[in-house]
C-alpha positions as CSV (number, residue, x, y, z in Angstrom):
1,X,-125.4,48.2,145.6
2,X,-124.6,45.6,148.0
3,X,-121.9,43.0,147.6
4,X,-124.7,39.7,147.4
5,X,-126.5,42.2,144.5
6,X,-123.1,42.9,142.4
7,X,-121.8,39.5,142.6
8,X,-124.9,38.4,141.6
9,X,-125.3,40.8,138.5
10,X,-122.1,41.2,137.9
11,X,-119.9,38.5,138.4
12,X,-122.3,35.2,138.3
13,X,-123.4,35.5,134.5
14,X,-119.0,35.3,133.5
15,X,-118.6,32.3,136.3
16,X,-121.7,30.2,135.1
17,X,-119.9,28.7,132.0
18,X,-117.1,28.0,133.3
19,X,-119.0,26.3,136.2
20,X,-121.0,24.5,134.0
21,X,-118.6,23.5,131.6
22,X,-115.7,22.0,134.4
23,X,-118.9,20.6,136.4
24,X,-120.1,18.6,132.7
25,X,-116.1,17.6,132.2
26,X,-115.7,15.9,135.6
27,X,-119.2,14.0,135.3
28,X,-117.7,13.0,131.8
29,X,-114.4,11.8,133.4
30,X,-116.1,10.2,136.2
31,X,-118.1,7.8,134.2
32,X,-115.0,7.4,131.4
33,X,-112.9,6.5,135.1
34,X,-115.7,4.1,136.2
35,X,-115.5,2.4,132.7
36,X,-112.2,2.1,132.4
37,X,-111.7,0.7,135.9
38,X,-114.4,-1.8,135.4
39,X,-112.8,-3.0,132.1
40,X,-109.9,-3.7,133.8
41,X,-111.6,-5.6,136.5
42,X,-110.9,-3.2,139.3
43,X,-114.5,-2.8,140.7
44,X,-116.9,-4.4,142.2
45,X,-118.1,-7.7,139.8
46,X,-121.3,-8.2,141.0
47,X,-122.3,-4.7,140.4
48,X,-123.8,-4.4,136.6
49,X,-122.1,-1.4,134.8
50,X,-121.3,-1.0,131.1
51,X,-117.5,-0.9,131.9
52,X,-118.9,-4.7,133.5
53,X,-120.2,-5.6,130.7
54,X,-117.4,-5.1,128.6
55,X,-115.3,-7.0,131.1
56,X,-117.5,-10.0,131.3
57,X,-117.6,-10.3,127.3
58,X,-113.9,-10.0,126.9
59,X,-113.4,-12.6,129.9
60,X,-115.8,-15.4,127.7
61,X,-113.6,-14.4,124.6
62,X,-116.9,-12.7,123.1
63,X,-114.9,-11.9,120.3
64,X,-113.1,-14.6,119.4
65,X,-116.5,-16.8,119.8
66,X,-118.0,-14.0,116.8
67,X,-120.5,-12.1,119.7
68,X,-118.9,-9.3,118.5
69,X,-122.3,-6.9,119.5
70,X,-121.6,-8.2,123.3
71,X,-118.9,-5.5,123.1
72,X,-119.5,-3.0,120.9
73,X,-122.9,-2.3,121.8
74,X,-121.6,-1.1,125.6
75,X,-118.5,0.6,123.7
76,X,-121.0,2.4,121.2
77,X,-122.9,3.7,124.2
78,X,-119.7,4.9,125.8
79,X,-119.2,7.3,122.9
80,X,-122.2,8.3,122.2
81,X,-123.0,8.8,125.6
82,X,-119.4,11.2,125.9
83,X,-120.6,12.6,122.6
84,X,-123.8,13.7,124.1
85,X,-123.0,15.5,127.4
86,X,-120.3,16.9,125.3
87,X,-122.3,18.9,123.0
88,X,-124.7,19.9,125.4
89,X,-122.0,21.6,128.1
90,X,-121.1,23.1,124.4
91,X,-124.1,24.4,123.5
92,X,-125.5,25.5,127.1
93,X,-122.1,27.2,127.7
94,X,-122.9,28.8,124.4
95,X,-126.1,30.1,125.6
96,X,-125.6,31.0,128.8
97,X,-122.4,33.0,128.4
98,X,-122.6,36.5,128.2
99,X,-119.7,37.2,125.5
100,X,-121.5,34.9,123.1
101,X,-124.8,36.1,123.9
102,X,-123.4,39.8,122.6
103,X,-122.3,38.3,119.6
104,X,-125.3,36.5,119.0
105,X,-127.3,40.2,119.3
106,X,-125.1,41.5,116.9
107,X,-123.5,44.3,119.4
């Protein structure tokens, strides 16, 4: 066999997980960074993000005014958004790694 042909068979299936898995993390952390940068007013204003719209409601005292939905709303989407691309690096790095995929066969 040739080296592209084993690294392909041999070694690809065990480094796709963790590929996967890291590569669905930092997307995660990049939007949780963006969010939390935003809600602190260190980006760009006249750019709409959620982290944006969070700011903007806290900076009218949304709040204390009883517009409570002007935050959570954006914060409810936050998690469920983290939720969600959570669960699915899960369950993708379930089904595409090869030790699970045994167990799954029953071997």
């Amino acid at each position: 066999m040739r080296t592209r042909q084993i690294l392909i068979r041999e070694h690809l299936p065990y480094v796709m997980p963790i590929v996967f898995f890291t590569t669905m993390n930092n997307l995660i952390w990049a939007i949780g960074l963006e969010v939390t940068l935003s809600v602190l007013g260190f980006s760009d204003i006249n750019r709409p993000t959620i982290g944006g719209m969070i700011y903007w409601a806290n900076a009218h005292s949304a709040m204390v005014s009883g517009v409570w939905w002007w935050v959570a709303f954006p914060m409810l989407f936050v998690v469920i958004l983290f939720l969600g691309l959570f669960m699915l690096a899960m369950s993708v790095n379930e089904y595409i790694d090869p030790r699970s995929r045994l167990a799954r066969m029953g071997a």
